[in-house]
C-alpha positions in Angstrom: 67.0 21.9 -26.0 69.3 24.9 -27.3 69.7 28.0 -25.3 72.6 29.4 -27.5 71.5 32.7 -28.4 73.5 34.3 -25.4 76.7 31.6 -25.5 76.9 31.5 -29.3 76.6 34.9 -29.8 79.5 35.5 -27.0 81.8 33.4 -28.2 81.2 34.2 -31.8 82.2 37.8 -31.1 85.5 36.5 -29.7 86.4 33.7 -32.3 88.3 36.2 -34.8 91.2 35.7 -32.1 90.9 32.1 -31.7 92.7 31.7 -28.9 92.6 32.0 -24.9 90.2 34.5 -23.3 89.6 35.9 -19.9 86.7 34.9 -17.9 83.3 36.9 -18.6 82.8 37.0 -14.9 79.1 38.5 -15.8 78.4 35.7 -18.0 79.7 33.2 -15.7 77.4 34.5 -12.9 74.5 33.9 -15.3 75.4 30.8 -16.9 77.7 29.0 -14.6 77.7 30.3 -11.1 74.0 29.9 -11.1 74.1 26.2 -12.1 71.9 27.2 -15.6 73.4 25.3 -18.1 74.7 22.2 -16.2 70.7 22.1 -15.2 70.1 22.2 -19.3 72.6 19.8 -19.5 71.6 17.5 -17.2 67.8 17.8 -18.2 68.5 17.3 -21.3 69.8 13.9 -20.7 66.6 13.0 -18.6 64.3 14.0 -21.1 66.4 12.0 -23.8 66.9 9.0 -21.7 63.3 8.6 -21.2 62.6 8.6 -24.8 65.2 6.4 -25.4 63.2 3.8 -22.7 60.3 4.8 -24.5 61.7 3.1 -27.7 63.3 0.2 -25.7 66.6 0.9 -26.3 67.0 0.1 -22.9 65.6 -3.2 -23.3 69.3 -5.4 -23.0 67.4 -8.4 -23.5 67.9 -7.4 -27.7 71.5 -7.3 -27.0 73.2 -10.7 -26.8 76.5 -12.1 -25.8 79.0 -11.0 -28.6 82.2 -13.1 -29.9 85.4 -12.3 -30.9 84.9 -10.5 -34.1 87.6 -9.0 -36.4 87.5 -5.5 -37.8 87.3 -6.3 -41.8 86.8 -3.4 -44.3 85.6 -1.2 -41.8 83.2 -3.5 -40.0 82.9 -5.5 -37.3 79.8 -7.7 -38.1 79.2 -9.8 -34.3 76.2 -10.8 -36.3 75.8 -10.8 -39.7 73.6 -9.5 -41.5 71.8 -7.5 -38.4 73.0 -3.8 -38.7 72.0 -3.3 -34.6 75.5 -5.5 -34.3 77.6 -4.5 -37.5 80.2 -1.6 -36.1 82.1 0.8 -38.2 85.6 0.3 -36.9 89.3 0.8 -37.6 92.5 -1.2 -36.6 90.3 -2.4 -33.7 88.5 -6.2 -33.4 86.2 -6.6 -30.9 86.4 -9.5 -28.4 83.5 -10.0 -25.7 80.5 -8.1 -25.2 78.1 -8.5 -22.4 74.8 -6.4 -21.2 74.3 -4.5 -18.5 71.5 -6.8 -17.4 74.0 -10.3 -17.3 76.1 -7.4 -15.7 74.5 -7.3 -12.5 71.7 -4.4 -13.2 68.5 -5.9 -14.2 66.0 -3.9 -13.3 63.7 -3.4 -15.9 60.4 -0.8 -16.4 61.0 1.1 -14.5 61.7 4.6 -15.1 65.3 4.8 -15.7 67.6 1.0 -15.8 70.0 -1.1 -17.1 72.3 1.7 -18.1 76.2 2.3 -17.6 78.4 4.9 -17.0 82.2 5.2 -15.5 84.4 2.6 -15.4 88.0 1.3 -14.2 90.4 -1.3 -13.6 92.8 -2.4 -11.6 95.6 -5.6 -12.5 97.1 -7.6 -9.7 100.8 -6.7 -9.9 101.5 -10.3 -8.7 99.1 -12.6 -10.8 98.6 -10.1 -13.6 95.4 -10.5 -13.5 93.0 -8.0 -14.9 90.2 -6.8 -13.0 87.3 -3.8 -14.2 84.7 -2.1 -11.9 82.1 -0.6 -14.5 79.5 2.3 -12.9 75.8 0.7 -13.6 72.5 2.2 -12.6 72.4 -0.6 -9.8 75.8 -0.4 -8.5 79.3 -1.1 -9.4 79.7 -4.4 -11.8 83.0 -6.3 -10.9 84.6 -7.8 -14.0 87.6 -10.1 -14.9 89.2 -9.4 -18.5 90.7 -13.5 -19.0 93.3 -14.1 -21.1 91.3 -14.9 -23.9 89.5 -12.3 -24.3 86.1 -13.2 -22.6 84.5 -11.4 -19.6 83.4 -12.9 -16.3 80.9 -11.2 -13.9 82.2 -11.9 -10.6 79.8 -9.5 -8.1 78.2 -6.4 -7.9 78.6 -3.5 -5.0 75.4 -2.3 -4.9 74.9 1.5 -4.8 74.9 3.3 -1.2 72.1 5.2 -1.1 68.3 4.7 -2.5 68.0 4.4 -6.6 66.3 7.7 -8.2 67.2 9.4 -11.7 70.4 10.2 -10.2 71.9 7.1 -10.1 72.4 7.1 -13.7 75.7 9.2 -12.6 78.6 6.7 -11.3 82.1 7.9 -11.3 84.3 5.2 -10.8 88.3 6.4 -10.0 91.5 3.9 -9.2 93.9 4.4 -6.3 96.7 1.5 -5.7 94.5 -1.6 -5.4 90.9 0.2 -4.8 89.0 1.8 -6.4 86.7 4.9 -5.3 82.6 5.1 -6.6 80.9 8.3 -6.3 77.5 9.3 -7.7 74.8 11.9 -8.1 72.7 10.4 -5.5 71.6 11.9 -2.0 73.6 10.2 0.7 76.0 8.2 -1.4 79.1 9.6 -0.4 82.3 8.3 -1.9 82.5 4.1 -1.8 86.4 2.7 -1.3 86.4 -1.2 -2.6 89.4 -3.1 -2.4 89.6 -4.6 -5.7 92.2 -7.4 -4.2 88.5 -8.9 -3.0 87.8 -10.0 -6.5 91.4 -12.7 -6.4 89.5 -15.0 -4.3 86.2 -15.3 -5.9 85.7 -18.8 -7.7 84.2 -18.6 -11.0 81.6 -21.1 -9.8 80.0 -19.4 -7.8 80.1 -15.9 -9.1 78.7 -13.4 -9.0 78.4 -12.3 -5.5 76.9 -9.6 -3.7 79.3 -6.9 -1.8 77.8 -5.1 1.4 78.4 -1.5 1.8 79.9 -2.2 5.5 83.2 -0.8 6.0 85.3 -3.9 6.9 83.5 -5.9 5.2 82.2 -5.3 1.7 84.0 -1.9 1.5 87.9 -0.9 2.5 86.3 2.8 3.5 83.4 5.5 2.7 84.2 8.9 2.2 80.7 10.8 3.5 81.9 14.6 4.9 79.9 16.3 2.1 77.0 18.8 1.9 74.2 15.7 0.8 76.6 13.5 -0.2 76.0 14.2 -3.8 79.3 14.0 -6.2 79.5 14.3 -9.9 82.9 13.0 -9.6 86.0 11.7 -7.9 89.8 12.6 -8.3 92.6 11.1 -7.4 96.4 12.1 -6.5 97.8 8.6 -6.1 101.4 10.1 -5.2 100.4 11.8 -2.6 97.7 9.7 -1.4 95.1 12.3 -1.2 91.7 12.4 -3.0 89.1 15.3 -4.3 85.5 14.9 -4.7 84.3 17.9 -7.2 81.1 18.9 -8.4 79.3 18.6 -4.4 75.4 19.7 -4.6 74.6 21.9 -3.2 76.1 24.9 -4.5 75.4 27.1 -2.2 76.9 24.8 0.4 80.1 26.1 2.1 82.6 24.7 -0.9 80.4 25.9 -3.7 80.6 22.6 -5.4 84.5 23.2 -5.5 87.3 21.0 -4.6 86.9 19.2 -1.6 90.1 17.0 -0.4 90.1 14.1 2.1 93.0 12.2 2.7 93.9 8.3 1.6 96.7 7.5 3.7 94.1 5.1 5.9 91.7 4.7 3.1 89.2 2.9 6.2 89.1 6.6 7.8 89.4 9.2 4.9 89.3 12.6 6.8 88.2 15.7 5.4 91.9 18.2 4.6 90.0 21.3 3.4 87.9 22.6 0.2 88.6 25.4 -2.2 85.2 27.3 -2.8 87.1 30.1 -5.2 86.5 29.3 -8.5 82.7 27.5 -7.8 82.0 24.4 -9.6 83.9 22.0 -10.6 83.1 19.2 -13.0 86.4 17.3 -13.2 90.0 18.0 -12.2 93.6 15.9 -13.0 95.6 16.8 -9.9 99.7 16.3 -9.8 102.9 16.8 -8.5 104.2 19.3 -10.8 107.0 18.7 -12.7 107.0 21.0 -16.0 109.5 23.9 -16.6 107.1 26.3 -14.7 110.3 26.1 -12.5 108.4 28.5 -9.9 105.9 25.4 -9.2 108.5 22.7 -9.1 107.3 20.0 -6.6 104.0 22.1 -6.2 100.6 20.0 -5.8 98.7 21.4 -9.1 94.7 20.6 -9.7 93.8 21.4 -13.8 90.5 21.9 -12.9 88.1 21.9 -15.8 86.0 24.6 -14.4 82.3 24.7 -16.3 83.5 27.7 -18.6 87.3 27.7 -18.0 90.7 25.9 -17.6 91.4 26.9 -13.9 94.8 25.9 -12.5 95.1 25.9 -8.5 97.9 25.4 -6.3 96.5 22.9 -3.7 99.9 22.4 -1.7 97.9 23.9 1.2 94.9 21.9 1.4 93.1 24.9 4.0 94.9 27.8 1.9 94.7 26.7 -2.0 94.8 29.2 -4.6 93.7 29.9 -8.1 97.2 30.8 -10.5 95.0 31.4 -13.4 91.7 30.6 -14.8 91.2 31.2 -18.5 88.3 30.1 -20.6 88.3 29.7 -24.8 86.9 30.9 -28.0 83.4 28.2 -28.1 83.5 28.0 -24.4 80.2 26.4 -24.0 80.7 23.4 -21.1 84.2 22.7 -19.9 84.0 19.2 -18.8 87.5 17.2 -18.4 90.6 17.1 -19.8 94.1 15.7 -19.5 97.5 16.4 -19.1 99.8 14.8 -22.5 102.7 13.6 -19.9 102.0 13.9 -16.4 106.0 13.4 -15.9 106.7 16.8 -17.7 104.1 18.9 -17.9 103.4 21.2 -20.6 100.4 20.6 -22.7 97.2 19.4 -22.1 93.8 18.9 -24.4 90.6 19.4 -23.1 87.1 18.5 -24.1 83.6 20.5 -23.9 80.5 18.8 -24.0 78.1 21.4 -25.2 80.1 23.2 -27.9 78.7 21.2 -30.0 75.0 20.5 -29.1 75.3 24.6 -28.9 77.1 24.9 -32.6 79.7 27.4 -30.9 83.2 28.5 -31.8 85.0 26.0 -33.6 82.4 23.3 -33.3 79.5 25.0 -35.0 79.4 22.9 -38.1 78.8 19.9 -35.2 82.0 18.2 -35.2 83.4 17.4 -31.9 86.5 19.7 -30.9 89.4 18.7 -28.7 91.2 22.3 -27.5 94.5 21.9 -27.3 96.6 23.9 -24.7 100.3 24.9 -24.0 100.7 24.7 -20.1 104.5 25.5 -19.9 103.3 28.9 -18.2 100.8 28.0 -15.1 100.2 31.5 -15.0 99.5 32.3 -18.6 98.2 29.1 -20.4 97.5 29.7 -24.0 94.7 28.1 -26.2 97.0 26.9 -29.1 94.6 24.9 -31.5 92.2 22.0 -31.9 91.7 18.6 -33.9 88.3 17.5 -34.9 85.9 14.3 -35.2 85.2 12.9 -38.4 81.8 12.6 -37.4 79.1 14.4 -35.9 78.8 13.7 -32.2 80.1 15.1 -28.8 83.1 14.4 -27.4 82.9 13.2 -23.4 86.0 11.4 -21.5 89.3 11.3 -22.0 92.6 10.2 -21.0 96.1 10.2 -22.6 98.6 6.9 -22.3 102.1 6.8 -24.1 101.0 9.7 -26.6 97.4 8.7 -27.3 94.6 9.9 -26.6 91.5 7.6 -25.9 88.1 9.5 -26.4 84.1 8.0 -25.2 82.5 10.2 -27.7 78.8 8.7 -26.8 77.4 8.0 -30.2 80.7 8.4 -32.1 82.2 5.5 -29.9 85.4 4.9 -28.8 88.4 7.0 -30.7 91.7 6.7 -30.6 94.0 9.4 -31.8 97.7 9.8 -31.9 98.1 13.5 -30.0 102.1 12.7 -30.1 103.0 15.4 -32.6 101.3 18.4 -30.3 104.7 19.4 -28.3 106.1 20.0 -32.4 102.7 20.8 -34.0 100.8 22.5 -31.1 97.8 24.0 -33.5 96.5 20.1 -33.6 97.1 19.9 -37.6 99.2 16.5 -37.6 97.0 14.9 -34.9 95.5 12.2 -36.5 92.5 9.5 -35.6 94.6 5.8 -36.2 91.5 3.5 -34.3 88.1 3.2 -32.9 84.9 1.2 -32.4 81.9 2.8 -33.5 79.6 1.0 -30.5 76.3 3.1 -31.8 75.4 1.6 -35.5 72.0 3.3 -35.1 73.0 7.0 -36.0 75.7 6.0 -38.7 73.6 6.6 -41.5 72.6 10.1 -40.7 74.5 13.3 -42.3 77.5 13.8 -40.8 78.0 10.4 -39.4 76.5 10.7 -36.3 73.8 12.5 -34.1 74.3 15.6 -31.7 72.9 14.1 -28.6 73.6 12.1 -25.0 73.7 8.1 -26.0 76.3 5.4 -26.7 79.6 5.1 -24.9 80.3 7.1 -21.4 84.0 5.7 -20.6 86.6 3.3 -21.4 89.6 2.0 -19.7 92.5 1.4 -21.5 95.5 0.7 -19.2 95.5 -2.8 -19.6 99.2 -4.4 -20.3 97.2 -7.6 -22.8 96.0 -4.2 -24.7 92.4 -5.4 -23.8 90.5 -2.2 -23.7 86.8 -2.2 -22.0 83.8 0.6 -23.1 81.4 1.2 -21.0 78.0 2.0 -22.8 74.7 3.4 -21.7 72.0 1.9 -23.4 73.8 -1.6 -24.5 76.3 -2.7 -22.0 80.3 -3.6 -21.7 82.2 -4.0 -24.7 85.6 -5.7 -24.6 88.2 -4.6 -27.6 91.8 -4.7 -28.7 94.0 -2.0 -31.2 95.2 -4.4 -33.7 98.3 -2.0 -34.9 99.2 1.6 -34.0 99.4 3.4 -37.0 101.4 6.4 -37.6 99.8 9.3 -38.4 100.0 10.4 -42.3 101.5 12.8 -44.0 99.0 15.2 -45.3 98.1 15.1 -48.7 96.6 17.5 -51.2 93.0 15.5 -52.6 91.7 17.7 -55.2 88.4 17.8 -53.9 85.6 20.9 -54.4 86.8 22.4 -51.6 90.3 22.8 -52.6 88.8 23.5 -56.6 86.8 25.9 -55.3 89.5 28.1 -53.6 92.3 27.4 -56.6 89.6 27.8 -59.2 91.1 29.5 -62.3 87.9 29.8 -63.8 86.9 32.6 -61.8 89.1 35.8 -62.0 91.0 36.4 -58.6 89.6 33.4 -57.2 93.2 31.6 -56.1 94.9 35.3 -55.1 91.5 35.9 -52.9 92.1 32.5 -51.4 95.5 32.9 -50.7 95.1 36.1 -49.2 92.2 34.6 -46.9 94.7 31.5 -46.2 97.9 34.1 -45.1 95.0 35.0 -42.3 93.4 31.9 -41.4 96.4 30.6 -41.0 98.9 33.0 -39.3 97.3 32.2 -36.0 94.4 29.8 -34.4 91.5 30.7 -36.2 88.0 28.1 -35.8 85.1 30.4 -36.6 83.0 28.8 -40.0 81.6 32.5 -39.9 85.1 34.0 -41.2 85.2 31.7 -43.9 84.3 32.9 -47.5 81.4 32.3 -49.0 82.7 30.3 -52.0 84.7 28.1 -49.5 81.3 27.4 -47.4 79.9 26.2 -49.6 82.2 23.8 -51.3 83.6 22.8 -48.0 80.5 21.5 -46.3 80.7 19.3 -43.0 83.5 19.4 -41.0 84.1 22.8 -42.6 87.4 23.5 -40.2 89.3 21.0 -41.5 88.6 20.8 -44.8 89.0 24.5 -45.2 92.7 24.3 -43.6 93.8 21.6 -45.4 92.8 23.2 -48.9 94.9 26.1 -47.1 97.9 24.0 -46.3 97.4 22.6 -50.3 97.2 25.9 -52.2 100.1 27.5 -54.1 102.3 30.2 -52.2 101.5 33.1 -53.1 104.0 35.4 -55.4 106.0 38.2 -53.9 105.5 41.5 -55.6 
């Protein structure tokens, strides 16, 4: 599945600087521009979903109705005894869990089913109540969250367009009281449901079926696209505009780029424009700016997350957008989505890449997942500032940030939860810390590391909820309904005399602590993340998430005297 020899070796040669680079326009024309690796990617996925139907994981039929289960000493047993439902967790208790099958996406053997991807919700600011729309292979699952913590399966939206492969892709985006569906599939377009539909809907006579009739099942349908083919959908609720990104073809007029269409009459959304000039884009978070970049005050901003780079546009103009930088990163291997820490001021964000890992580049080449963490204050001149890493093996997917935390779907790793509030003081990522998660995927967790490289478990969550009910969305399984029992505060750091920190204080071996020290005044002047700088004696006594364990013996050793 690898193809790193060219990547790797590219941002290997970089990663003594750890920090922001410029675009390798010849490397993005060969790896990028051409579509290459999101091909990999995306075949990649194909080949291991069919062997995971192969070995029925697909199967829901072997995952039943789960109840309310508490999170005690690190497990949440829903069935005791059976380690296919025991799930590592922390300060989170699972409540409801339902397959995608009961779900409203049944179809069985056949060559791709029953699996989930995108999801969000929607609460009625009147009744309160809660409301999810989860992305299935089928169609869009409509779900209420009750206030006891049980699911109900009110209807399904079926998809638009004819099922293939590429229906396993459902982005699913919120605007006021709708929400927006696109897909991978030929012809799909972007479906607009008003969620407000689901109030009426007895619980006796759920689920129903929605039509795909404007008026009728659906509030609108978005479909001025090349093949109507989207990887995704973004939304900028202020100024009632949305942008489909990531349109096959690429060759079309937009090269896959930001295309907006207005929301203002969401049962006629009309085409405002595209912006071809960076290519590709795989998802975007677009604002009204408010930062102190005072020269972009009130601006319309896209952070588009660009393939290989961080690309910031000014999309004021939606016929005349441009690019005001577009900087890529030491491990730069697939830059899929990010977030902004507070859209209300806006000077950091932390973005994820999905094949950094799978690729064992930059900072994740000892196969812990990396969140980049970057300082935004200059639009212009963004700068790569440092990283925080998984505690288990894995890749890291979708993310958002609510009230200082950051909610992760890291597919096999499950659903994390870390507190990202100390970045504005702490920007190199050394005091965030991971205070919850649900580890939905019990089948890897045995395995070095923690966890497997590779494309299963959870795809998204949705977190928004006022109860504190958070849903995951799961590929092979189906929807998982959890709460946070407590947010912790993040820990001070402590000095563990473990062999890693032994190994660089030894006093057994002559020099050992001044080499160390010396080493450490390096590694840790600036952002460094490259295992390939570390020293040989540290390798190999820091093993696994080499990174971390390496800076914190850093942070732990002695200073240095002062000659």
């Amino acid at each position: 599945m690898r193809f790193s020899s060219f990547i790797s070796a590219l941002a290997l040669a970089a990663s003594a600087y750890g920090k922001e680079l410029a675009k390798d326009t010849a490397r993005a024309a060969e790896l990028y521009d051409s579509g290459l690796v999101h091909q990999k990617i995306f075949d990649a996925k194909l080949a291991f979903f069919e062997a995971e139907i192969a070995a029925g994981a697909y199967d829901t039929s072997i995952y039943p109705r789960l109840n309310y289960t508490k999170c005690v000493n690190g497990y949440a047993a829903a069935i005791p005894g059976d380690k296919l439902h025991t799930f590592k967790c922390k300060n989170m208790d699972l409540y409801d869990f339902i397959n995608h099958a009961a779900l409203g996406s049944p179809l069985f053997n056949t060559q791709y089913n029953q699996t989930g991807s995108s999801v969000w919700g929607w609460t009625d600011p009147v009744s309160k109540r809660e409301f999810i729309a989860a992305g299935l292979f089928q169609g869009t699952s409509m779900i209420e969250i009750l206030s006891t913590g049980r699911m109900v399966y009110l209807g399904m939206l079926p998809s638009f367009s004819k099922l293939d492969n590429n229906a396993l892709w459902r982005e699913v985006r919120g605007y006021k009281h709708y929400v927006l569906i696109a897909s991978e599939l030929a012809g799909h377009g972007i479906q607009i449901f008003d969620m407000s539909k689901l109030l009426t809907i007895d619980h006796s006579k759920a689920p129903v079926t929605f039509d795909n009739v404007v008026g009728s099942g659906l509030a609108g349908h978005f479909s001025d696209l090349p093949n109507g083919q989207v990887h995704n959908v973004v939304i900028n609720e202020e100024l009632e505009y949305g942008v489909a990104v990531g349109a096959r073809p690429r060759t079309s007029a937009c090269r896959g780029g930001l295309i907006f269409f207005s929301l203002k009459d969401v049962s006629n959304p009309v085409s405002l424009g595209c912006d071809p000039q960076d290519g590709y884009v795989h998802d975007a978070q677009c604002l009204v700016y408010r930062g102190p970049d005072t020269k972009y005050s009130g601006r319309d901003i896209c952070y588009g997350y660009n393939e290989d780079t961080l690309t910031i546009y000014d999309v004021t103009d939606k016929k005349a957008s441009k690019i005001i930088s577009r900087t890529s990163y030491e491990g730069a291997s697939y830059t899929h989505q990010g977030w902004v820490l507070d859209t209300k001021w806006q000077e950091w964000l932390i973005l994820d890449d999905e094949f950094d890992e799978e690729e064992f580049a930059g900072p994740a080449a000892d196969g812990y997942p990396v969140t980049y963490i970057w300082d935004i204050r200059s639009l212009e001149a963004p700068k790569q500032t440092g990283i925080y890493k998984a505690a288990v093996k894995g890749i890291d997917h979708n993310q958002y940030v609510i009230d200082g935390l950051s909610y992760q779907s890291n597919y096999g790793a499950g659903f994390r939860v870390y507190d990202v509030s100390s970045i504005p003081s702490d920007p190199t990522g050394n005091s965030v810390c991971e205070i919850a998660f649900m580890d939905i995927y019990p089948e890897d967790d045995e395995v070095e590391g923690g966890g497997i490289i590779d494309y299963f478990g959870t795809w998204g969550s949705y977190a928004y909820f006022k109860s504190g009910f958070i849903f995951v969305n799961t590929q092979e399984r189906g929807g998982f309904l959890m709460k946070m029992t407590k947010r912790e505060a993040c820990k001070p750091k402590t000095c563990n005399a473990d062999n890693c920190l032994r190994a660089m204080r030894s006093t057994s071996v002559k020099g050992r602590l001044e080499e160390s020290q010396a080493f450490c005044g390096e590694f840790t002047k600036t952002f460094i993340a490259d295992v390939s700088v570390v020293k040989d004696y540290a390798e190999a006594a820091c093993g696994g998430n080499m990174i971390s364990r390496v800076s914190s013996a850093c942070s732990c050793l002695p200073t240095a005297s002062v000659v």
